[in-house]
C-alpha positions as CSV (number, residue, x, y, z in Angstrom):
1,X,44.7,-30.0,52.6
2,X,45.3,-33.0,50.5
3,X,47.5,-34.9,53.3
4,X,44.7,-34.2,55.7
5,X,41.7,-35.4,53.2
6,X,43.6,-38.3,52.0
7,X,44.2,-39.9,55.1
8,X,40.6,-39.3,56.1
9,X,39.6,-40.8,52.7
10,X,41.0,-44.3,53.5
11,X,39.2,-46.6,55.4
12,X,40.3,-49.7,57.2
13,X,39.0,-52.0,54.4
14,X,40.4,-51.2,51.3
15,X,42.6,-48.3,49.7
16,X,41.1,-46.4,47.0
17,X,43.6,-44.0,44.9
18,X,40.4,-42.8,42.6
19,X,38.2,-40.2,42.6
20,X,35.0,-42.0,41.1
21,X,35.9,-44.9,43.8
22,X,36.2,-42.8,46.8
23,X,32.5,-43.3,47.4
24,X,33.3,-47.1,47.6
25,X,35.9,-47.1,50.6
26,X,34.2,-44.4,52.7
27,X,36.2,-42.2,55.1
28,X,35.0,-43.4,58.5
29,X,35.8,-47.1,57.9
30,X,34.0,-49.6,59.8
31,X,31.2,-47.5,59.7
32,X,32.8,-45.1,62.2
33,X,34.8,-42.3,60.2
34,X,37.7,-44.1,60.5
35,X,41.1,-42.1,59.4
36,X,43.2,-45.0,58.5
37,X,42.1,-48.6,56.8
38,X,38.9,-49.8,56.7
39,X,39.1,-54.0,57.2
40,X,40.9,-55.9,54.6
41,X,38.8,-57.8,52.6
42,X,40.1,-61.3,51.5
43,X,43.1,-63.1,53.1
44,X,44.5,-61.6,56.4
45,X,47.9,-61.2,57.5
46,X,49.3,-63.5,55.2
47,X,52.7,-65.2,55.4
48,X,55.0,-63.3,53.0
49,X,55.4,-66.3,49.9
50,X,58.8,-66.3,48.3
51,X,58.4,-63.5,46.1
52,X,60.5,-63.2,42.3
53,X,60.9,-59.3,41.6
54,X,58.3,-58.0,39.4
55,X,59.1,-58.3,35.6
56,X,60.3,-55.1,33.5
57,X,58.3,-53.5,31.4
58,X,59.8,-53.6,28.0
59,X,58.4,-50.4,25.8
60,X,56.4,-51.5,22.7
61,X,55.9,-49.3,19.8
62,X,52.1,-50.3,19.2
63,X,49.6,-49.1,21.8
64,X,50.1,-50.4,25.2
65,X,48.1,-53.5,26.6
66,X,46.2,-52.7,29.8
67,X,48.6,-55.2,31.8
68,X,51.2,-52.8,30.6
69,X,49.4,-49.5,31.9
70,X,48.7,-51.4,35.1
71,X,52.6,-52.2,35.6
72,X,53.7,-48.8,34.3
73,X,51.3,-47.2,36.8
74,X,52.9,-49.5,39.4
75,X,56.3,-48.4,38.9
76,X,55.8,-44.7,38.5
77,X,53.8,-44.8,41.9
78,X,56.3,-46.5,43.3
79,X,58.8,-43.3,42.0
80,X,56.8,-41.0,43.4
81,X,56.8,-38.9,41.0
82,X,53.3,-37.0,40.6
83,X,53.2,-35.8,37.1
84,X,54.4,-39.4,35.5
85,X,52.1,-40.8,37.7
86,X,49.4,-38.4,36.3
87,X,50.0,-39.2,33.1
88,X,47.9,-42.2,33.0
89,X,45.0,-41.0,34.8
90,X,41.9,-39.4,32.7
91,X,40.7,-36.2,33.7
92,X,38.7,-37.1,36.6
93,X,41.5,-39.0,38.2
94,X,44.1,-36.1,37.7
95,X,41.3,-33.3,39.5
96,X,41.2,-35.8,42.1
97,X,44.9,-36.6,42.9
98,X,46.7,-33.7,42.2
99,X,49.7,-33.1,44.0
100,X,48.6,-35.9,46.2
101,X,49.6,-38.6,43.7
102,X,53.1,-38.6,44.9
103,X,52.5,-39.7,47.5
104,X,50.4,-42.7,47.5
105,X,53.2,-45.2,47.3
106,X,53.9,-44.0,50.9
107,X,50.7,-44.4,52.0
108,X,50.7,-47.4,51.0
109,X,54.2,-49.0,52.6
110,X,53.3,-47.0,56.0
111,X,50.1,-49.4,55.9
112,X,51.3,-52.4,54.9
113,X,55.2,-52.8,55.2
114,X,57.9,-53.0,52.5
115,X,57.5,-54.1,48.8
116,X,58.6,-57.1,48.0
117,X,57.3,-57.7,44.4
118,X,54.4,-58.2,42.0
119,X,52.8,-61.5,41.0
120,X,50.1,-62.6,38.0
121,X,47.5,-60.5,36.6
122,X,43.8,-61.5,36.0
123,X,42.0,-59.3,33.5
124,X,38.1,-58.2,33.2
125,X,35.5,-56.2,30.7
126,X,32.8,-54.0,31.8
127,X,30.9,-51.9,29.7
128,X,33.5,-50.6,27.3
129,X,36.4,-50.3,30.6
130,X,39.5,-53.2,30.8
131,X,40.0,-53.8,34.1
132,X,43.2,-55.2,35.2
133,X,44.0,-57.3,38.8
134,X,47.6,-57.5,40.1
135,X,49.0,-59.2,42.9
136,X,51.2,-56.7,44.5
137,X,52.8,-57.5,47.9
138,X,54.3,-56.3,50.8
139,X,55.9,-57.4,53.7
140,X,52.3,-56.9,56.6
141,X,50.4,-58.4,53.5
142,X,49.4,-59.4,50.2
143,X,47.1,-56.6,47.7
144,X,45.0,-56.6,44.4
145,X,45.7,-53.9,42.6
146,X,42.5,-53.1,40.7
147,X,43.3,-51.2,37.7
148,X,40.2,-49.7,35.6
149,X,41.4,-48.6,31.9
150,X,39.3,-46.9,29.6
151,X,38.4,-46.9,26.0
152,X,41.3,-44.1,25.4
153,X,43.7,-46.2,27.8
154,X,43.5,-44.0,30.5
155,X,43.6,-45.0,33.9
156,X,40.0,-43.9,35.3
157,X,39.7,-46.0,38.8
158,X,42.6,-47.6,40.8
159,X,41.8,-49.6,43.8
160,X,44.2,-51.7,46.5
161,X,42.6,-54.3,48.2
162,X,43.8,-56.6,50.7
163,X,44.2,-60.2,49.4
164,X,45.3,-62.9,46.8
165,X,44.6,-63.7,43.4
166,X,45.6,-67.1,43.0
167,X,43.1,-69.1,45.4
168,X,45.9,-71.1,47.2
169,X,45.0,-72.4,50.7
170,X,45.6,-69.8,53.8
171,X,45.3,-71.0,57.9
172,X,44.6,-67.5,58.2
173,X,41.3,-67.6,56.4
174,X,38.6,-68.9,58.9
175,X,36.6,-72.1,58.1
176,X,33.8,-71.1,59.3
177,X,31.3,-74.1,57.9
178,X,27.7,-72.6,55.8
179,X,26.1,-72.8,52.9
180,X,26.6,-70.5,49.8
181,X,23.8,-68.5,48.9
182,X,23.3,-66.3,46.1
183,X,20.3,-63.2,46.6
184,X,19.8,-59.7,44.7
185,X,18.4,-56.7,45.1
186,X,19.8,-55.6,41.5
187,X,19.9,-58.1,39.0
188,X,23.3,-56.7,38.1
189,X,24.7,-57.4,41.4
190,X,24.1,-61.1,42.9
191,X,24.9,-61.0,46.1
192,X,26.9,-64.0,47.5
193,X,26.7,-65.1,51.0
194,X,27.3,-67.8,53.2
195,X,24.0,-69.1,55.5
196,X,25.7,-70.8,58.9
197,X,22.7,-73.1,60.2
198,X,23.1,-74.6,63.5
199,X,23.1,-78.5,63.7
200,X,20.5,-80.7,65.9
201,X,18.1,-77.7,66.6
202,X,14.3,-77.9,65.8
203,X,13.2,-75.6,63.0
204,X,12.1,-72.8,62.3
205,X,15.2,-71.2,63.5
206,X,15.8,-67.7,65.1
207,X,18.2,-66.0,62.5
208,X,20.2,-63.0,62.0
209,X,21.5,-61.0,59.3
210,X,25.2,-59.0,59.8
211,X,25.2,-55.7,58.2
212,X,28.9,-54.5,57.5
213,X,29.9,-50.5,58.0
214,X,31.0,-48.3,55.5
215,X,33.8,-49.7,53.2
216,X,34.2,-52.7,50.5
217,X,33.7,-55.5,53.2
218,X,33.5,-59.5,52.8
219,X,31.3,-61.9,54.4
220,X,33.8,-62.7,57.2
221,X,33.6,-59.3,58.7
222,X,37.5,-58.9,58.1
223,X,39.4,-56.3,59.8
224,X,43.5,-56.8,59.8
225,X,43.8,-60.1,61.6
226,X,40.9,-60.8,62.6
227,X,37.2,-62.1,61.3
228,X,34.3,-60.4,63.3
229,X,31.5,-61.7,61.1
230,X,32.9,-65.0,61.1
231,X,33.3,-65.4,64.8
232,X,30.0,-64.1,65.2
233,X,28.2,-66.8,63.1
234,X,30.3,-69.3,64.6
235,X,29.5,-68.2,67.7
236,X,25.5,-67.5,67.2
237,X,25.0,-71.4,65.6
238,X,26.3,-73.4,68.5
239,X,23.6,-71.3,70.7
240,X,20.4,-72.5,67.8
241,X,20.7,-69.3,65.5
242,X,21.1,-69.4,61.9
243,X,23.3,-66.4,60.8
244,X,23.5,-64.9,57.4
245,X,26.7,-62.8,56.2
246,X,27.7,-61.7,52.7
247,X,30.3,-59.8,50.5
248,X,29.1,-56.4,50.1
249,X,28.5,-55.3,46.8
250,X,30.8,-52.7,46.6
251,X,33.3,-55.5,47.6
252,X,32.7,-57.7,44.9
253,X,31.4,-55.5,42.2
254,X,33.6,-52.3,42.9
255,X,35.4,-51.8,39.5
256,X,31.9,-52.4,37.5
257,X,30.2,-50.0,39.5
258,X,32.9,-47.4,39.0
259,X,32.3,-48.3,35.3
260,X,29.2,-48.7,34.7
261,X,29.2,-44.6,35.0
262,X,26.4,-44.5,37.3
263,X,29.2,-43.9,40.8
264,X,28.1,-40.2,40.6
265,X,24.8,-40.9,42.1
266,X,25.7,-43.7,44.5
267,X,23.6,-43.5,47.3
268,X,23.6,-45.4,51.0
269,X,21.1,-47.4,49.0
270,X,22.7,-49.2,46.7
271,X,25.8,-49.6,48.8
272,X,24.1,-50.9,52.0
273,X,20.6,-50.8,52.7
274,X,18.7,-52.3,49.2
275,X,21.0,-55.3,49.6
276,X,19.6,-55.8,53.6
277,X,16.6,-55.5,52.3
278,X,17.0,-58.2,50.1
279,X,18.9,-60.2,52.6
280,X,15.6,-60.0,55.1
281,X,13.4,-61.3,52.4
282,X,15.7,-63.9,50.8
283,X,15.5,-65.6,54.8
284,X,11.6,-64.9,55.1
285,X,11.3,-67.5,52.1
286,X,13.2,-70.3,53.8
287,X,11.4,-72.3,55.5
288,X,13.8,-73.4,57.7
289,X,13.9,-70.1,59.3
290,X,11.1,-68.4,61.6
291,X,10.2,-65.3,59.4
292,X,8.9,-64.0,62.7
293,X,12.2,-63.9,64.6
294,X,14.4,-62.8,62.0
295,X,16.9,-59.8,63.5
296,X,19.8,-57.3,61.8
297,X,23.0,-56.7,63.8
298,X,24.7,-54.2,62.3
299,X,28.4,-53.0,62.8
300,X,29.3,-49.4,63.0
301,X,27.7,-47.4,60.7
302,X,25.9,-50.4,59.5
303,X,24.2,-50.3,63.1
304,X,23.0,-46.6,62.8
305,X,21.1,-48.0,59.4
306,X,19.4,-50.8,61.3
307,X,16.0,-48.9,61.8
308,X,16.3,-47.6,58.5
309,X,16.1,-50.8,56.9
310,X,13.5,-51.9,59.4
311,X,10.9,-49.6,58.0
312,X,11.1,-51.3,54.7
313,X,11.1,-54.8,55.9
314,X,9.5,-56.9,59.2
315,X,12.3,-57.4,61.4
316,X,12.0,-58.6,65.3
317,X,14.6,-56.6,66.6
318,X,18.0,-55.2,66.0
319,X,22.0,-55.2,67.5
320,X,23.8,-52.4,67.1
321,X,27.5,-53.4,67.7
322,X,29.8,-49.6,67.9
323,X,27.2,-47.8,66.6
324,X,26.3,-44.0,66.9
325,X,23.5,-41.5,66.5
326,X,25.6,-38.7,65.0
327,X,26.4,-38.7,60.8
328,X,29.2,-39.9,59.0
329,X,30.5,-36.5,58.3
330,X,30.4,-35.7,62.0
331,X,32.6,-39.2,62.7
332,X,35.3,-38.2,60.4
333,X,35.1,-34.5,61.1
334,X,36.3,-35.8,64.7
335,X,38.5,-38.4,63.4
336,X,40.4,-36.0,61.5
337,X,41.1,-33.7,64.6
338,X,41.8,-36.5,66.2
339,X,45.1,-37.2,63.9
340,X,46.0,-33.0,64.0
341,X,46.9,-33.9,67.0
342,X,49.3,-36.6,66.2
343,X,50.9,-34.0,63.7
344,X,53.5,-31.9,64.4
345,X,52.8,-28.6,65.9
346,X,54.1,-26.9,62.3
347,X,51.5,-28.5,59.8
348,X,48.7,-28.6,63.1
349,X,47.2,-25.8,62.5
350,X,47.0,-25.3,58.9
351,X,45.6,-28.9,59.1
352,X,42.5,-27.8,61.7
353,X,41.9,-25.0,59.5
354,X,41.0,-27.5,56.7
355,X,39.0,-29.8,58.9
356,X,37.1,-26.8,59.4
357,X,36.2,-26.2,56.3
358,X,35.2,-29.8,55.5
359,X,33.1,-29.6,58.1
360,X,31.4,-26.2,57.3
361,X,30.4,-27.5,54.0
362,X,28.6,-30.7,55.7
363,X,26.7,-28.5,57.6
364,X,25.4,-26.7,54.2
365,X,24.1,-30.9,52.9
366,X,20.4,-30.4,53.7
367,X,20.5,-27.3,51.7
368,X,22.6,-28.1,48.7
369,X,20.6,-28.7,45.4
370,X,21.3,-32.1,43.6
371,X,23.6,-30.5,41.2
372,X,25.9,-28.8,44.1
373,X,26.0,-31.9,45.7
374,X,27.2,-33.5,42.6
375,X,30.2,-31.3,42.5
376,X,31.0,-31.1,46.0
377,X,33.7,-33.5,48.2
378,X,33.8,-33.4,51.7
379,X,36.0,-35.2,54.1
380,X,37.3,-37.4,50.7
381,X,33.7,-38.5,50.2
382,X,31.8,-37.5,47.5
383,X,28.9,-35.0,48.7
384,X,26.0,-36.4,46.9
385,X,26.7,-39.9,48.8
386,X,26.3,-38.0,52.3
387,X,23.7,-36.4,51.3
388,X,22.0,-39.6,50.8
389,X,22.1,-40.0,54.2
390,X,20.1,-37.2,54.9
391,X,16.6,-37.6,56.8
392,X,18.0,-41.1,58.4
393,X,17.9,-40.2,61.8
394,X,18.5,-43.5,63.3
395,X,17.2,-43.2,66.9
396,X,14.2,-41.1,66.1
397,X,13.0,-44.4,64.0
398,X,14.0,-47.1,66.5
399,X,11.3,-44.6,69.1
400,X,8.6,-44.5,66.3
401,X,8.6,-48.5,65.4
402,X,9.5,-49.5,69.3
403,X,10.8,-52.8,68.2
404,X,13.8,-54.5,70.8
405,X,17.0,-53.1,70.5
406,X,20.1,-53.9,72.1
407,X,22.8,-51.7,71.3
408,X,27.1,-53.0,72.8
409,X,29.7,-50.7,72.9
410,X,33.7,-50.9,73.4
411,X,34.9,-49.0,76.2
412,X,38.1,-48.8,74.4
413,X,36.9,-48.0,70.9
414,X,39.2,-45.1,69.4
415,X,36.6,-44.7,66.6
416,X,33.3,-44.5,67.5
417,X,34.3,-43.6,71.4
418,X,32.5,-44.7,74.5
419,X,30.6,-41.2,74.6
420,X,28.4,-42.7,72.1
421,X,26.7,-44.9,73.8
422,X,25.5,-42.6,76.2
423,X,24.0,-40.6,73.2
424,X,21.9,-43.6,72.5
425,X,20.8,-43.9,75.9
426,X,20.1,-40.0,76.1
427,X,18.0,-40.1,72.5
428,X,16.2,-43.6,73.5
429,X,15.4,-42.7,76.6
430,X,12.0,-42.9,76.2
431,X,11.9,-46.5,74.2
432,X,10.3,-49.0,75.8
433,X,12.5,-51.9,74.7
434,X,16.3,-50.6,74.3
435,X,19.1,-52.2,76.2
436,X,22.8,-51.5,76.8
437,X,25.9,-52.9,77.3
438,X,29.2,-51.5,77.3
439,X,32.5,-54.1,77.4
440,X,35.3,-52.1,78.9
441,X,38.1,-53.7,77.6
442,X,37.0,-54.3,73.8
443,X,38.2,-52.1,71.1
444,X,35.8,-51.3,68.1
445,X,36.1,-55.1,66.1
446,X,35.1,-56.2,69.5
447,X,38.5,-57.5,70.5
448,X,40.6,-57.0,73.2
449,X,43.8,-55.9,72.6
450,X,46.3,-56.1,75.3
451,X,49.3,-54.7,73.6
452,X,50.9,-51.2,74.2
453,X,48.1,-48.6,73.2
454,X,48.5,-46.9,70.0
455,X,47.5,-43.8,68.5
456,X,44.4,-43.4,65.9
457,X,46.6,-43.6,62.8
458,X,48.1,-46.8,63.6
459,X,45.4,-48.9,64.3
460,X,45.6,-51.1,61.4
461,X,49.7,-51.5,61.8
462,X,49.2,-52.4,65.3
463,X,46.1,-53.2,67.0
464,X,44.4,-55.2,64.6
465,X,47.2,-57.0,63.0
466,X,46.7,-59.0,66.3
467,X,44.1,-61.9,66.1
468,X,42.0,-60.6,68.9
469,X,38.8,-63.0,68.5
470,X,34.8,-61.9,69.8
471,X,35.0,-63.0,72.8
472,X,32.2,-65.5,74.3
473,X,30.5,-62.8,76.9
474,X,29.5,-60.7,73.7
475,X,28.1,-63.5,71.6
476,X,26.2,-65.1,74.8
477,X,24.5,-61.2,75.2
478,X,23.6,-61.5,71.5
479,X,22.6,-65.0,71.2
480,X,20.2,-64.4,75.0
481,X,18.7,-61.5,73.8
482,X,17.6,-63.1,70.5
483,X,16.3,-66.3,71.6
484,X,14.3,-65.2,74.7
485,X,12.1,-63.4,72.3
């Protein structure tokens, strides 16, 4: 069970080892209930620095620092042994991990190559927690291990994020040129963003807003190699469109919102949709933009929340970039049977056995009381988080406010498949102003990989370490059907 839920937990963003974080990495990464790792968030693919080895932990007979849990943690994961690795944890971490703890070490060097060493450490407060960033890398890549310590020195969140902490310069970051902007829909959480304006075009501009899917994500859109958001706001401004991306909030503020003791109730809200919001009005009050032609494009499961979003602020119109009608839960229940069958035929069917399980107790959401949901996990995800989700039936509200909708597909998307474009075209059948177009040779970033195919688990070892860029034919769709308006 807890191979099976693990690897569904991960998302192609971030790893989360934690059980109150699990809500901030998603199963389904990409918004599509993605099995393996949802898009790296800061520096992609970098080249592999020289490295030092990491330095011992000498034993001191006063209480430990939190840099010293955050090493010690380090090296027993990298042991693999559970119950020293367990030791650290508080209660809520040792429920979650289990047996499972073990093996995290692997999980990690199957994603992103062999150790090489650990670097500096930055450290943080929030509310009462220490919480503790070090540089740990591997051959693929560099990560921040996020450590969260509390008041008792227990570990009680642990977080590995793609990227560096010292801000040295990196071709592989893209220079995409913008202004920084700062806009909130909780004062506790700025939001920071970059606003790309085209040059030489009359104003008010046309302008779109690029909603991330599930997972911590960063303004650039970044998935392995590659920059989707970034390529798309490039692309948009040299066709007159002012674009508007940002770094989610569970991206920036992960550790204080595991902290702040509130992660229990974390809601679709306050990880995606209060923040559009905000992101729709903060635009409405320049007046270099046309508050009359603003438009969300949303990727993955950030394009099934498009219409949701809509109904609390104007909007002209939306893009829905590998999107789907069906739930999260029903993404990952697939995406999960989907890697059974890359398991071997011994562990196979003990492992469909739990996929049905996960996915019989999604099926009871609707009816579980607050409290059940509270205590329940399904598919790695805590269950009060899907059930958040809940009433948001996406197509049903893109027929009730009839606004343009143009919804793109990959015919070679392995996580939300080509099937599910023709369940938007079955459910909007009757909407007088949905269009669709389906690129055959684009994976789900919108790339087009030409290497040797791979299976679902390997997707972020293989297909998306490769800089596969959004081609031109996608952005002139976007940037045609958002100016002819």
């Amino acid at each position: 069970m807890d191979k099976v839920i693990l690897k569904a937990k991960t998302s192609f963003r971030v790893v989360l080892l934690s059980a109150a974080a699990a809500l901030l990495a998603v199963a389904s990464g990409c918004g599509g209930g993605n099995p393996a790792q949802e898009t790296p968030p800061v520096s992609q693919t970098p080249e592999t620095p020289e490295i030092s080895e990491p330095t011992p932990i000498s034993p001191t007979p006063s209480k430990p620092t939190p840099e010293d849990t955050a090493h010690s943690l380090l090296l027993a994961m990298q042991s693999g042994d559970a119950d020293e690795i367990l030791s650290f944890m508080d209660d809520t971490m040792k429920s979650a991990l289990g047996d499972a703890a073990g093996g995290m070490w692997q999980q990690l060097e199957s994603a992103y190559g062999e150790f090489s060493g650990a670097g500096e450490d930055e450290r943080a407060d929030a509310d009462g927690y220490e919480i503790v960033l070090t540089e740990v890398r591997f051959s693929d890549a560099s990560l921040i291990q996020r450590t969260v310590i509390d008041k008792s020195g227990k570990v009680a969140g642990l977080f590995f994020t793609e990227g560096k902490l010292a801000a040295d310069s990196d071709d592989s970051e893209p220079r995409t040129a913008g202004e920084s902007v700062t806009f909130s829909a909780d004062p506790r959480y700025p939001i920071h963003g970059r606003l790309t304006l085209p040059d030489n075009t009359e104003k008010p501009l046309p302008a779109v807003i690029l909603i991330h899917g599930s997972g911590p994500s960063d303004k650039n859109g970044s998935i392995g190699a590659n920059f989707v958001f970034a390529d798309i706001a490039e692309g948009l401004s040299a066709h007159g469109i002012a674009v508007l991306c940002y770094d989610k909030r569970t991206f920036t503020y992960g550790a204080e919102i595991v902290a702040d003791g509130n992660y229990a109730k974390f809601t679709i809200a306050e990880e995606t949709t209060d923040d559009a919001a905000a992101a729709v009005r903060f635009l409405r009050a320049d007046s270099r933009i046309d508050e009359n032609r603003i438009y969300l494009l949303g990727h993955s499961m950030g394009g099934g929340l498009l219409s949701y979003i809509g109904q609390s602020e104007p909007v002209a119109g939306y893009i829905i970039m590998a999107g789907t009608t069906r739930s999260l839960w029903e993404l990952s229940e697939e995406q999960n049977l989907a890697l059974v069958e890359e398991m071997d035929e011994a562990a196979a069917d003990a492992a469909r056995e739990l996929v049905r399980a996960e996915a019989e107790k999604a099926r009871r959401l609707s009816e579980m009381t607050e409290d059940e949901a509270l205590r329940t996990t399904i598919f790695g995800m805590p269950g009060y988080y899907l059930k958040s989700f809940e009433g948001i039936d996406a197509a049903a509200l893109h027929l009730s406010d009839k606004k343009p909708v143009l919804i793109l597909a990959g015919g070679r998307d392995k996580q939300v498949p080509p099937e599910d474009m023709e369940r938007w075209r079955a459910r909007l059948s009757g909407h007088p102003a949905a269009e669709f177009k389906m690129y055959p040779r684009l994976n789900h970033i919108f790339g087009e990989y030409t290497g040797e195919d791979v299976p679902l688990s390997q997707l972020i070892e293989t297909e998306y370490r490769v800089r596969t860029p959004v081609p031109e034919e996608v952005i002139g769709d976007i940037a045609r059907y958002i100016t002819r308006g």
